[in-house]
C-alpha positions as CSV (number, residue, x, y, z in Angstrom):
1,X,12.2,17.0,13.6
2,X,10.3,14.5,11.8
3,X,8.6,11.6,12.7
4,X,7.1,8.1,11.7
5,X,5.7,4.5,12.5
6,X,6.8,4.9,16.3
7,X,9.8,6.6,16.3
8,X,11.0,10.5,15.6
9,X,14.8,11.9,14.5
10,X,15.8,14.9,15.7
11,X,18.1,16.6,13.0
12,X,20.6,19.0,12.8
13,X,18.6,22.2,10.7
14,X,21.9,23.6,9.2
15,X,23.2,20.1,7.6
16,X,20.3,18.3,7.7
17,X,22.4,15.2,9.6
18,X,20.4,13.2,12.1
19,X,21.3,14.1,15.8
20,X,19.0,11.8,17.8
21,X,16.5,8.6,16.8
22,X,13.8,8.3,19.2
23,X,11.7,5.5,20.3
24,X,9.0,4.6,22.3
25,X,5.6,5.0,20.5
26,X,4.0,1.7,20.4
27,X,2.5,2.8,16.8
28,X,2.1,5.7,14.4
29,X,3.8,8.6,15.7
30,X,0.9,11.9,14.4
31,X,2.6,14.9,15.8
32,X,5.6,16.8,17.5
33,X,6.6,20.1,18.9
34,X,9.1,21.6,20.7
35,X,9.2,24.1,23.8
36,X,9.6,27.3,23.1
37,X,13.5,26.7,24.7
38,X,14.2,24.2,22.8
39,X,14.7,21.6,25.5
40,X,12.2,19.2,25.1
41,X,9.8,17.8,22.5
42,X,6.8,16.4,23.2
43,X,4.9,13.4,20.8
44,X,1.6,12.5,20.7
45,X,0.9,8.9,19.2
46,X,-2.4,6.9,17.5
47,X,-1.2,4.5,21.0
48,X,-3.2,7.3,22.9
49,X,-0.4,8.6,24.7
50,X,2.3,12.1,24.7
51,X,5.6,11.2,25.6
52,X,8.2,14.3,26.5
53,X,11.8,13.5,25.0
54,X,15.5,15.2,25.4
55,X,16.1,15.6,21.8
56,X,19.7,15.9,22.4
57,X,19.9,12.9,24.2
58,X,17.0,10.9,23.3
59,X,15.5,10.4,26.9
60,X,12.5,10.1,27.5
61,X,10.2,10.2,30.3
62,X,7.3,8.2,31.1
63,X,4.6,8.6,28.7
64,X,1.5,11.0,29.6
65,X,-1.7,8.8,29.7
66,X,-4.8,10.6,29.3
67,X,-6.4,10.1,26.3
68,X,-9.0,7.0,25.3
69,X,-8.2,7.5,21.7
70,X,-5.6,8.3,19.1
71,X,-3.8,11.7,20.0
72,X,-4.0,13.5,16.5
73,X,-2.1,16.9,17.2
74,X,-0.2,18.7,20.3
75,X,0.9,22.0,20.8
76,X,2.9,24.0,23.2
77,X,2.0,27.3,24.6
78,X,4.1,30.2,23.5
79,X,5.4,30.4,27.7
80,X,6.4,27.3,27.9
81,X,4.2,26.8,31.3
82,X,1.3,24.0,29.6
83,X,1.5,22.2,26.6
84,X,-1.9,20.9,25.1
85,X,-3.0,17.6,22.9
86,X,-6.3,16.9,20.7
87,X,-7.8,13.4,20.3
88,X,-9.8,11.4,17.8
89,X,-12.9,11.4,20.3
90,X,-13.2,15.3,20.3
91,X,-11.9,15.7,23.7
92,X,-8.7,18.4,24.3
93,X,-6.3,18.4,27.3
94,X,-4.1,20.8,28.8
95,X,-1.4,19.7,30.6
96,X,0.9,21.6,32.9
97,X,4.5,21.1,31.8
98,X,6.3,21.1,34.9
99,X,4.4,18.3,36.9
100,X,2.9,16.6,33.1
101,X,-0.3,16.6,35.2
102,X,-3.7,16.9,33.6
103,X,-5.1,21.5,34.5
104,X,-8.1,20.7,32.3
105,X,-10.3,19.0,29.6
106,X,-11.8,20.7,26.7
107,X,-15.1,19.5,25.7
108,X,-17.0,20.8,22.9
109,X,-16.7,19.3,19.6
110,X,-18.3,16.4,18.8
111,X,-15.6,14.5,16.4
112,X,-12.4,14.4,15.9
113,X,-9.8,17.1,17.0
114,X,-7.2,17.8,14.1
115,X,-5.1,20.8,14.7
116,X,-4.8,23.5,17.7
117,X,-3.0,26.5,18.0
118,X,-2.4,29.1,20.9
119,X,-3.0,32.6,20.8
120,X,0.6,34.4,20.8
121,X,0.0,35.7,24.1
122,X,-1.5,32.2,25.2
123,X,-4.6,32.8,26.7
124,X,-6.9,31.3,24.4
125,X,-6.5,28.1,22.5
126,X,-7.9,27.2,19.0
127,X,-9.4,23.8,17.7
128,X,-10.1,22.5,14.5
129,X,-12.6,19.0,14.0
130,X,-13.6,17.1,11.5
131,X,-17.2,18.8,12.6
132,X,-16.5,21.5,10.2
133,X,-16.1,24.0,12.9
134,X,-13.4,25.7,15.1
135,X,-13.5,26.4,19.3
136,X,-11.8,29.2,20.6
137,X,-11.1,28.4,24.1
138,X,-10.2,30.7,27.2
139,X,-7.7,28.8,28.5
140,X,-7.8,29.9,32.5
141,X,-11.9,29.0,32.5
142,X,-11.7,26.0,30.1
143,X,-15.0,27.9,28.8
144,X,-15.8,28.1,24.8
145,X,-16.1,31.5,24.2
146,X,-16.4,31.3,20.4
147,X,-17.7,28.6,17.7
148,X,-17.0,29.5,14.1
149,X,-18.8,28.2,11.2
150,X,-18.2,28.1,8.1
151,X,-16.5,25.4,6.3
152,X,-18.2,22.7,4.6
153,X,-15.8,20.1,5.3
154,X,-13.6,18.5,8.1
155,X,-10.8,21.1,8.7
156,X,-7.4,19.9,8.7
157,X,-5.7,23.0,10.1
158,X,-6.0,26.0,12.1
159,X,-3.6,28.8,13.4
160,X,-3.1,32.1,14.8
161,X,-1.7,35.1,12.8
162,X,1.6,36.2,14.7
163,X,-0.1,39.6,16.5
164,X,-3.4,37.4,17.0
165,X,-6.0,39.5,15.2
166,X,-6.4,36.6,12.9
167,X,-7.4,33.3,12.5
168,X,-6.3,30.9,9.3
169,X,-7.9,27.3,9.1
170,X,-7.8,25.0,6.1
171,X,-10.3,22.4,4.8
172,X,-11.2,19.5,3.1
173,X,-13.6,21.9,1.2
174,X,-10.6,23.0,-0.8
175,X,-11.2,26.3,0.9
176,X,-8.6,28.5,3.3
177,X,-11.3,30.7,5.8
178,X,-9.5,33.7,7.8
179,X,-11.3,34.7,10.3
180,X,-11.5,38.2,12.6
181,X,-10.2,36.3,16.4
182,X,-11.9,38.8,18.2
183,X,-15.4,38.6,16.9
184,X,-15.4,35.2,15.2
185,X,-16.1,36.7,11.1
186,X,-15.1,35.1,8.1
187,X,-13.4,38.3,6.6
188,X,-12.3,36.1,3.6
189,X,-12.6,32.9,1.7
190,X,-9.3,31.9,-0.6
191,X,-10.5,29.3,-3.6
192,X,-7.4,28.6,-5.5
193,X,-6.4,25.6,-4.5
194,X,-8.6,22.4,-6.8
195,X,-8.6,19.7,-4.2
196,X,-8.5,19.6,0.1
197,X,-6.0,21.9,1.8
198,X,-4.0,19.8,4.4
199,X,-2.1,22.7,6.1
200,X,-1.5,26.7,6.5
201,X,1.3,28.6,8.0
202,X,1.8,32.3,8.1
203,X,5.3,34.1,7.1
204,X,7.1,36.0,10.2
205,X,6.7,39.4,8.8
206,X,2.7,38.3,8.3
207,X,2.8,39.0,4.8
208,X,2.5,35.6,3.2
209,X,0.3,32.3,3.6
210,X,1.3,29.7,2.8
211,X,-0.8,25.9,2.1
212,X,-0.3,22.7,1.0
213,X,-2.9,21.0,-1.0
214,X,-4.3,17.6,-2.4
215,X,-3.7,18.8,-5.4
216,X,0.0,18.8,-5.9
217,X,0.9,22.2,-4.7
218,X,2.0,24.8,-2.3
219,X,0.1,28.2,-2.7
220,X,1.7,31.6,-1.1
């Protein structure tokens, strides 16, 4: 999948040929991702809305209204039963995915929401801000159980390691933090990139990290 000023194409992963060009965005299309079946991907836009697509097909369905601001990132839970969305006013929703009604707002950070991540077994929900911090939610309650501190910069990214002991976030501080998920400690703080670190992802077998940096390169 990739995406652009309103639209998003849907392509095929083995020949890299375009299946499906999707529009409907009204402007800058900021994130994707698909359910965990593969049967829907869902959009969120700087027009403030989430629209849920048939990439096969290229229907879509009315978009999901909820937002007063840009929708910077949106995420799917790892059940496919709520899929959630973060917004440039600091304000996260979760949405249930069969009725695209609203189960609950996240309040806690006071700018901008960047990236979220769910917990592999999807019962808590991480947030990172330009506030230089990260929210662990309990997703049932809607209740912040954990604020972690440490950056010294907005953070662009955040994620769960793959058995959920960890979390990784990236910053604008040129810094990736991982922290413990269960009591909220930095364990360690990796330096080698020279400028901001946009993004982090984690290798299947949970050996490797991997960023993208300001600076030019990817780091594993």
């Amino acid at each position: 999948l990739s995406a652009g000023c309103g639209t998003l194409f849907a392509q095929d992963a083995t020949n890299f040929k375009q299946i499906t060009m999707m529009k409907g965005h009204h402007k800058n299309v900021t994130s994707v991702s698909c359910s965990p079946d593969g049967k829907y991907v869902l959009s969120g836009s700087t027009d403030s809305t989430l629209i849920l697509w048939n990439p096969k097909s290229g229907a879509r369905l009315n978009p999901l209204k909820g937002h007063n601001s840009f929708v910077e990132c949106v995420s799917w839970s790892p059940d496919g039963r709520y899929f959630a969305s973060g917004s440039l006013n600091g304000g996260v929703i979760i949405w249930d995915a069969n009725s695209h009604l609203r189960v609950r707002t996240l309040k806690g950070h006071t700018f901008g929401i960047e990236s979220i991540c769910w917990s592999p077994d999807g019962q808590y929900l991480a947030s990172c801000s330009s506030d230089e911090t990260i929210v662990i939610w309990d997703v049932n309650s809607g209740v912040c159980i954990k604020t972690l501190k440490g950056h010294s910069d907005c953070i662009w990214s955040v994620l769960y390691s793959n058995d959920g002991k960890y979390i990784v976030s990236c910053s604008k501080d040129k810094t990736i933090k991982i922290w413990n998920a269960n009591s909220g400690e930095c364990i360690k703080t990796l330096k080698e990139h020279s400028d901001e670190v946009w993004s982090v992802t984690e290798s299947p077998d949970r050996k490797y990290i991997v960023s993208s940096s300001e600076d030019k390169t990817i780091k594993i």
